[in-house]
PASEBA-1860 file (N, C-alpha, C; in nm, 3 decimals):
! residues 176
1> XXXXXXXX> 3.118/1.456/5.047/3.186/1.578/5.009/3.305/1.548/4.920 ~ 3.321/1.449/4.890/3.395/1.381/4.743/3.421/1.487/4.634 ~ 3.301/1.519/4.598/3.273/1.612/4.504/3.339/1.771/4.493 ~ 3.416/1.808/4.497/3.455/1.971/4.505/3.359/2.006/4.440 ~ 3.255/2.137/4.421/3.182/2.221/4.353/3.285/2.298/4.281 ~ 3.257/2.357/4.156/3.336/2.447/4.087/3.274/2.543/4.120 ~ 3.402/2.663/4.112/3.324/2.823/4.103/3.275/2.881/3.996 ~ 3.177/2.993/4.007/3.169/3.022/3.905/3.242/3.087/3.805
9> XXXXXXXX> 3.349/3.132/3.881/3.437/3.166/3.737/3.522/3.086/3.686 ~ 3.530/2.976/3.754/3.625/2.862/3.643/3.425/2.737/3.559 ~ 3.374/2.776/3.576/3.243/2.709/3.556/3.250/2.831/3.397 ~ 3.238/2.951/3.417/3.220/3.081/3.310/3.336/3.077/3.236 ~ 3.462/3.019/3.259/3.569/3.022/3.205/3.560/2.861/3.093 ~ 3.510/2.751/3.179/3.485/2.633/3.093/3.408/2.680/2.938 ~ 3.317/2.713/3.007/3.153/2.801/2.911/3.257/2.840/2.820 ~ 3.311/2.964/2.846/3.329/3.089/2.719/3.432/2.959/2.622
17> XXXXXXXX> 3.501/2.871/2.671/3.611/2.821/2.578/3.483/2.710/2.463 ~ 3.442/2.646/2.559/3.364/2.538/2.489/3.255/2.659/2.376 ~ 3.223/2.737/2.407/3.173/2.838/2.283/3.249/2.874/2.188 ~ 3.363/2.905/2.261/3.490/2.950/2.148/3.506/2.844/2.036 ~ 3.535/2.746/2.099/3.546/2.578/1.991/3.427/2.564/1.908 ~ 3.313/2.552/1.992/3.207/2.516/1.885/3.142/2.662/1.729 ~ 3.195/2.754/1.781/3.206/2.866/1.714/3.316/2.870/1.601 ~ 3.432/2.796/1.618/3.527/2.755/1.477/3.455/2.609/1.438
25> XXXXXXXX> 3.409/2.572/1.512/3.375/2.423/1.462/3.273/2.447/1.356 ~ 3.147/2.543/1.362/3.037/2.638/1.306/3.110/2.679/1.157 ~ 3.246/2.739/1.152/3.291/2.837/1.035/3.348/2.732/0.997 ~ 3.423/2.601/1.019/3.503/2.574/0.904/3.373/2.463/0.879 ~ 3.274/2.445/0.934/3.157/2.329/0.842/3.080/2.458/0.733 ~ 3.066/2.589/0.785/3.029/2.656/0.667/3.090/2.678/0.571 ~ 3.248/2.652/0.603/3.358/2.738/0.461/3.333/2.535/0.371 ~ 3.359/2.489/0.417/3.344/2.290/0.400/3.236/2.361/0.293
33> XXXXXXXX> 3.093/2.358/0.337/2.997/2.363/0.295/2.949/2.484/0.134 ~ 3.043/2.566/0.128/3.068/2.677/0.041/3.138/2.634/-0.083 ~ 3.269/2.501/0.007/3.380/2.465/-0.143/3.278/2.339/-0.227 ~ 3.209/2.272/-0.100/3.152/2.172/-0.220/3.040/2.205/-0.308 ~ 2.960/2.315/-0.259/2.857/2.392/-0.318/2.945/2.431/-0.428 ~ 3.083/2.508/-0.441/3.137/2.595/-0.593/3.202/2.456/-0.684 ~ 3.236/2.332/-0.604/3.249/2.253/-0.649/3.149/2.168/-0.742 ~ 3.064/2.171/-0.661/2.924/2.114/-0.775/2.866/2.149/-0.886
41> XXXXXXXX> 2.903/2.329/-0.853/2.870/2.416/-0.966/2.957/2.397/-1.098 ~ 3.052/2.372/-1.038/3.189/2.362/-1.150/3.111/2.232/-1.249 ~ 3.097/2.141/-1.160/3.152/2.013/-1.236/2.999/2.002/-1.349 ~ 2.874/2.047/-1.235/2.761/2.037/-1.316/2.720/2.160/-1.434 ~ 2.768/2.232/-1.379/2.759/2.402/-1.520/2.900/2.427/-1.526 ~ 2.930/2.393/-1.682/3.070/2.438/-1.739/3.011/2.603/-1.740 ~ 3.146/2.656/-1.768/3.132/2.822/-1.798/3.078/2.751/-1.980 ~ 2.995/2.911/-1.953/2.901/2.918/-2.129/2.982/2.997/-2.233
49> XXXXXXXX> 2.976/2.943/-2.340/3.056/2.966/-2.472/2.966/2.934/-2.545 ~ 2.915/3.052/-2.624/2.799/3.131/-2.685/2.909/3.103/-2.814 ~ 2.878/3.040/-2.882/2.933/3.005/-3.052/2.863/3.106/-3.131 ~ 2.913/3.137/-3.252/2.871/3.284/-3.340/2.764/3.215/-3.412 ~ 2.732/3.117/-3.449/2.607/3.116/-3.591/2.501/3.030/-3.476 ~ 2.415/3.048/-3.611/2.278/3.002/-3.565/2.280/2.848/-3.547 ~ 2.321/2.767/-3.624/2.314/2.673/-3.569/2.382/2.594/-3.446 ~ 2.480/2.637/-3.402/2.559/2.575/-3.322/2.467/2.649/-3.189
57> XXXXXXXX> 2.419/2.770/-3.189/2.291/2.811/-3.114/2.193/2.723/-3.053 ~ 2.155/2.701/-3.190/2.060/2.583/-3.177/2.027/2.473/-3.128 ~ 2.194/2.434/-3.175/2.246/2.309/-3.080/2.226/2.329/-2.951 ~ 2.335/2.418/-2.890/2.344/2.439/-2.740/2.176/2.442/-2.659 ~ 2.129/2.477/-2.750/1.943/2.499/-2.685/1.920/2.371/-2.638 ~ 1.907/2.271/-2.749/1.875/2.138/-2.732/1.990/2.066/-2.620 ~ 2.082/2.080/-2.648/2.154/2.022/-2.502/2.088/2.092/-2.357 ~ 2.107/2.222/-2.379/2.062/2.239/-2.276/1.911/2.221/-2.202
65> XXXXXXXX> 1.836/2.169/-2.305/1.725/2.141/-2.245/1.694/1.994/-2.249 ~ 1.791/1.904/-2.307/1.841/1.740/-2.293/1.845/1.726/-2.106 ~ 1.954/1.853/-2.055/2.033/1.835/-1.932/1.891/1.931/-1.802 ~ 1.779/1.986/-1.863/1.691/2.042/-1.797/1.601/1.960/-1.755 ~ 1.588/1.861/-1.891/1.509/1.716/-1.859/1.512/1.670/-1.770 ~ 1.711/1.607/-1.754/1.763/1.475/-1.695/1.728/1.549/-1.579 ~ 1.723/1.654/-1.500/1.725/1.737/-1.370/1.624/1.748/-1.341 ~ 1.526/1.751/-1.417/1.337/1.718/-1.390/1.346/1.610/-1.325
73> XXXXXXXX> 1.369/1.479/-1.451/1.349/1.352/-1.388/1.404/1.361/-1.270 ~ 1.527/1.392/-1.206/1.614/1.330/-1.114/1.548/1.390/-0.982 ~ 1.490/1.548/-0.972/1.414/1.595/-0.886/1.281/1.571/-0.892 ~ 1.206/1.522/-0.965/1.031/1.422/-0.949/1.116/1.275/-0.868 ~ 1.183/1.209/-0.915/1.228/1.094/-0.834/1.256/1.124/-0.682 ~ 1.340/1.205/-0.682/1.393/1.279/-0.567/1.260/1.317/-0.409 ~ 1.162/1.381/-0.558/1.039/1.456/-0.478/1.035/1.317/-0.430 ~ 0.971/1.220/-0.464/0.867/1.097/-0.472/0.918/1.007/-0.348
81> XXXXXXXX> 1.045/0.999/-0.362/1.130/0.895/-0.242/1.111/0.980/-0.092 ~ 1.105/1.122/-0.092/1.110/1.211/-0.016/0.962/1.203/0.080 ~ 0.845/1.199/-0.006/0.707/1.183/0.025/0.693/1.060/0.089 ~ 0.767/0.987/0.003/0.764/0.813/0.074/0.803/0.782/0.171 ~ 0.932/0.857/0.195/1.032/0.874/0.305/0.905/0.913/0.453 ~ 0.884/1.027/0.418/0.782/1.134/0.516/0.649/1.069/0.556 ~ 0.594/0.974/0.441/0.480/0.894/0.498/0.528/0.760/0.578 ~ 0.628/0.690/0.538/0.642/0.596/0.661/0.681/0.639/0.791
89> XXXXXXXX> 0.810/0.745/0.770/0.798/0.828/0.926/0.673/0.875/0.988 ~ 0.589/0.898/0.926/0.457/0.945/0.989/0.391/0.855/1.073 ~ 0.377/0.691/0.945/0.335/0.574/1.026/0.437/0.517/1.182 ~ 0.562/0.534/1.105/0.685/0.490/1.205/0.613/0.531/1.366 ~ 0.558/0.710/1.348/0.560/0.745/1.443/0.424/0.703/1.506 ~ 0.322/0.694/1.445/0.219/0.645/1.484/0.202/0.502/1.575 ~ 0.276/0.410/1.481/0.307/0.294/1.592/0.414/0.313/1.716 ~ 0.482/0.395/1.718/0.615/0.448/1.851/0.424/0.488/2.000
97> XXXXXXXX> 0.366/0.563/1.889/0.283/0.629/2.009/0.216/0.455/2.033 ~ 0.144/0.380/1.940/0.065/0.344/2.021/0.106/0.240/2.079 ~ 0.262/0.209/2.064/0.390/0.134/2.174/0.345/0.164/2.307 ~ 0.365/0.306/2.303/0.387/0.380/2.416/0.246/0.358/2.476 ~ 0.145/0.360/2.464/0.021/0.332/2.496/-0.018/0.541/2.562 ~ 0.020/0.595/2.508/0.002/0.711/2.576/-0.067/0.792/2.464 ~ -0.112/0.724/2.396/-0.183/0.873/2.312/-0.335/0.883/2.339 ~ -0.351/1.012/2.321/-0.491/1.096/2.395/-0.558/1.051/2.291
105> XXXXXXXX> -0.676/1.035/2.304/-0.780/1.015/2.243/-0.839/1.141/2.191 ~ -0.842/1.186/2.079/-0.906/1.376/2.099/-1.110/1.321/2.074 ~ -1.132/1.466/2.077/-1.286/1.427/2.118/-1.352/1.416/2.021 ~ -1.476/1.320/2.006/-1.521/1.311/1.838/-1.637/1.418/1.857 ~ -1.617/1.405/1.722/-1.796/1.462/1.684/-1.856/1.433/1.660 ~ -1.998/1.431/1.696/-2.147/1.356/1.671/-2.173/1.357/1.542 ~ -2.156/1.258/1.440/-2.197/1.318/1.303/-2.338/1.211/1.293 ~ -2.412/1.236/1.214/-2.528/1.153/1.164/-2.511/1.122/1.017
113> XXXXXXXX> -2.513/0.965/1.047/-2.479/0.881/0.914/-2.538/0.816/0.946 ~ -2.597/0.758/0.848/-2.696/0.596/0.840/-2.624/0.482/0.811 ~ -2.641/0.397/0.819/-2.575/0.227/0.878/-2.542/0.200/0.704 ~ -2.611/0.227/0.595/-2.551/0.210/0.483/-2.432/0.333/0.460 ~ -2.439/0.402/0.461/-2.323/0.525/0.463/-2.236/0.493/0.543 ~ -2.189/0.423/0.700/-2.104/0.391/0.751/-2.024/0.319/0.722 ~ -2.104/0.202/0.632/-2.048/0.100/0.625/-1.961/0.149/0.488 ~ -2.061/0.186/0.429/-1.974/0.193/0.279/-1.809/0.338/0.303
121> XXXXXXXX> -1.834/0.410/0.415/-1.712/0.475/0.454/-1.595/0.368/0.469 ~ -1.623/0.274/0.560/-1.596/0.224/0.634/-1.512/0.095/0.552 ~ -1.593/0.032/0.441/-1.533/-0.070/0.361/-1.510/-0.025/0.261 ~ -1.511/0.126/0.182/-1.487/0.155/0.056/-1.589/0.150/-0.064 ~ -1.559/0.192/-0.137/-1.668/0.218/-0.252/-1.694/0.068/-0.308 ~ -1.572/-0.007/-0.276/-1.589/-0.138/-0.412/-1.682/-0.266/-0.311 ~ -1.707/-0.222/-0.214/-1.807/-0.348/-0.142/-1.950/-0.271/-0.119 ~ -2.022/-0.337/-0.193/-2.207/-0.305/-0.176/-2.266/-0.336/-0.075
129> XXXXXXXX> -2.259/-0.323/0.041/-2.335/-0.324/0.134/-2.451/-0.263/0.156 ~ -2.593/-0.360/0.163/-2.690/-0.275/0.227/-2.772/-0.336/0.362 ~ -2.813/-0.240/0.414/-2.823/-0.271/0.590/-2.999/-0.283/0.568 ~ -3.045/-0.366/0.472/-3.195/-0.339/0.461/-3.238/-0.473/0.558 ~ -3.297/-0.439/0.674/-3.356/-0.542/0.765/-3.457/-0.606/0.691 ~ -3.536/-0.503/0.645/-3.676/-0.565/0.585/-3.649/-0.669/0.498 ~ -3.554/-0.684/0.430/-3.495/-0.773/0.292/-3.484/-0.923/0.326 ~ -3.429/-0.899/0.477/-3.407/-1.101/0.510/-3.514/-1.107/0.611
137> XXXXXXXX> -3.584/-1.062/0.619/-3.718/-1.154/0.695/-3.750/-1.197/0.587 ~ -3.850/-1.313/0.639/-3.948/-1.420/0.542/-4.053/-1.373/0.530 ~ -4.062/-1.404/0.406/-4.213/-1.349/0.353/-4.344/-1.492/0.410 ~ -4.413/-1.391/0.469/-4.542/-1.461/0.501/-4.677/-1.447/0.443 ~ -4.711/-1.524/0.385/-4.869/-1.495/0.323/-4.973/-1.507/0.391 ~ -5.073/-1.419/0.394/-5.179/-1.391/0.517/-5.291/-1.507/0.480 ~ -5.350/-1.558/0.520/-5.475/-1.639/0.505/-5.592/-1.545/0.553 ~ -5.689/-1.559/0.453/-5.818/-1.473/0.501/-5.868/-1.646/0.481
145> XXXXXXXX> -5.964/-1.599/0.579/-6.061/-1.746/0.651/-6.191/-1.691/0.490 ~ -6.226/-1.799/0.477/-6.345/-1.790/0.367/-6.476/-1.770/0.438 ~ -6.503/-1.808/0.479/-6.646/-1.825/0.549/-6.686/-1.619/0.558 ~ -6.570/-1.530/0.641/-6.549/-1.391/0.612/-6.577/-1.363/0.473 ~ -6.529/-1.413/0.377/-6.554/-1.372/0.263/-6.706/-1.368/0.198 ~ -6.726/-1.483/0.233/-6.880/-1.542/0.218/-6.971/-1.475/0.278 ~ -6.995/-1.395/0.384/-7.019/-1.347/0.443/-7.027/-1.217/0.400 ~ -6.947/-1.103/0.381/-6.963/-0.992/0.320/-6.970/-1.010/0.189
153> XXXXXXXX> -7.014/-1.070/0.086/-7.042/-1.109/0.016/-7.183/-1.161/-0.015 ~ -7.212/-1.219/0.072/-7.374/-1.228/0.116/-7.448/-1.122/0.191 ~ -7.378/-1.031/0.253/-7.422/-0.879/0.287/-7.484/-0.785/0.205 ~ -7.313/-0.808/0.108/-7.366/-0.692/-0.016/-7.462/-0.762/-0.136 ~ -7.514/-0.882/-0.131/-7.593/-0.942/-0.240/-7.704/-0.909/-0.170 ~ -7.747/-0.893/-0.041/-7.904/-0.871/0.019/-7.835/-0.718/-0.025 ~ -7.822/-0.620/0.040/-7.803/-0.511/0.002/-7.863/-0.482/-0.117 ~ -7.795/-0.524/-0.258/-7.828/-0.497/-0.396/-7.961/-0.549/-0.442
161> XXXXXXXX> -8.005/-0.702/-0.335/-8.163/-0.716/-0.357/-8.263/-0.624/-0.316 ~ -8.215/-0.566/-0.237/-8.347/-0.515/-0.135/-8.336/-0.385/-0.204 ~ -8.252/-0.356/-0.303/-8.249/-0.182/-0.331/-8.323/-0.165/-0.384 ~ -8.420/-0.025/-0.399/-8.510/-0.023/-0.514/-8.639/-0.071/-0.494 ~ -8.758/-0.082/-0.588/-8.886/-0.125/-0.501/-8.869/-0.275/-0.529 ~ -8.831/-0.324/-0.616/-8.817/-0.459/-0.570/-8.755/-0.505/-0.449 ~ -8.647/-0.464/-0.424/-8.588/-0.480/-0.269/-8.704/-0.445/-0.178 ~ -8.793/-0.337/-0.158/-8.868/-0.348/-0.050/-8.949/-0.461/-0.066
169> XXXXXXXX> -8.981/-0.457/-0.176/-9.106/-0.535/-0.193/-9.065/-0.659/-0.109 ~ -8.976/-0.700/-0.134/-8.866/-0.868/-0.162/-8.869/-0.875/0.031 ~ -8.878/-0.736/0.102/-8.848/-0.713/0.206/-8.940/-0.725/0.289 ~ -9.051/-0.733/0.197/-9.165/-0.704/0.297/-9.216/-0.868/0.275 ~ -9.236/-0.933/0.158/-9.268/-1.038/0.107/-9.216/-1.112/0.201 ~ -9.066/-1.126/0.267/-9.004/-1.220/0.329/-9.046/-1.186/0.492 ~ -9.096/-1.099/0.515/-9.151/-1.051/0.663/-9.301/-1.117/0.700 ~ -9.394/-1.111/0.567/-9.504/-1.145/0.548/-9.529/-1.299/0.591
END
């Protein structure tokens, strides 16, 4: 029992002050924030003085689009460091998760791809991969036995004798 509890109205009384403070603390970072904004304006846009003839016109055009340039370049640079900035935080955060060992796995989807299409996802356009099995087996040459050959070959030569009346004849002659 060390501890006294506060009441709530000195607890509501802490509150309203610490609001009060951070509530001027709020207005003078916005009024801060207003002088260096009219300040910037100053220093980067003089007030304009429109000269009477055409050429000094002319002039001012070309400066002013000298200084539209330099403000291109400086905001494409600007963009570029910004993107760069945003993609390593992205990675930054990617390795924090898989520190942490806690990131969910989300659920895949069944897609159907063939083993050359995976791969070439998988290693990029500039490596040729092909998944042809048939390609590295060894080629084997069949042996037909001759004697088979000889054989239907001597089939179809009686065949072509015996056709016709000489074939019977030849057929009957050899029966005789």
């Amino acid at each position: 029992m060390s501890e006294k509890k506060m009441t709530s109205s000195r607890r509501h009384h802490l509150k309203s002050l610490i609001l009060g403070i951070a509530k001027d603390l709020l207005a003078a970072e916005e009024k801060q924030t207003e002088e260096e904004r009219v300040r910037y304006m100053e220093e980067k846009c003089p007030p304009l003085s429109l000269p009477g003839s055409l050429q000094e016109l002319q002039d001012l055009c070309k400066e002013l689009h000298q200084k539209i340039d330099v403000v291109d370049e400086e905001r494409y640079d600007l963009s570029v460091k910004l993107a760069k900035s945003e993609k390593e935080i992205e990675d930054l955060k990617i390795k924090v998760q898989d520190l942490i060992g806690k990131f969910k796995k989300p659920a895949l989807k069944k897609v159907r791809m063939s083993a050359d299409a995976m791969l070439q996802a998988l290693l990029g356009s500039k490596h040729k991969v092909s998944l042809d099995l048939r390609a590295n087996l060894k080629q084997v040459k069949k042996e037909v036995k001759e004697e088979e050959k000889e054989a239907v070959g001597d089939w179809r030569k009686n065949i072509e004798d015996k056709a016709g009346m000489g074939g019977r004849k030849k057929m009957f002659e050899s029966e005789a």
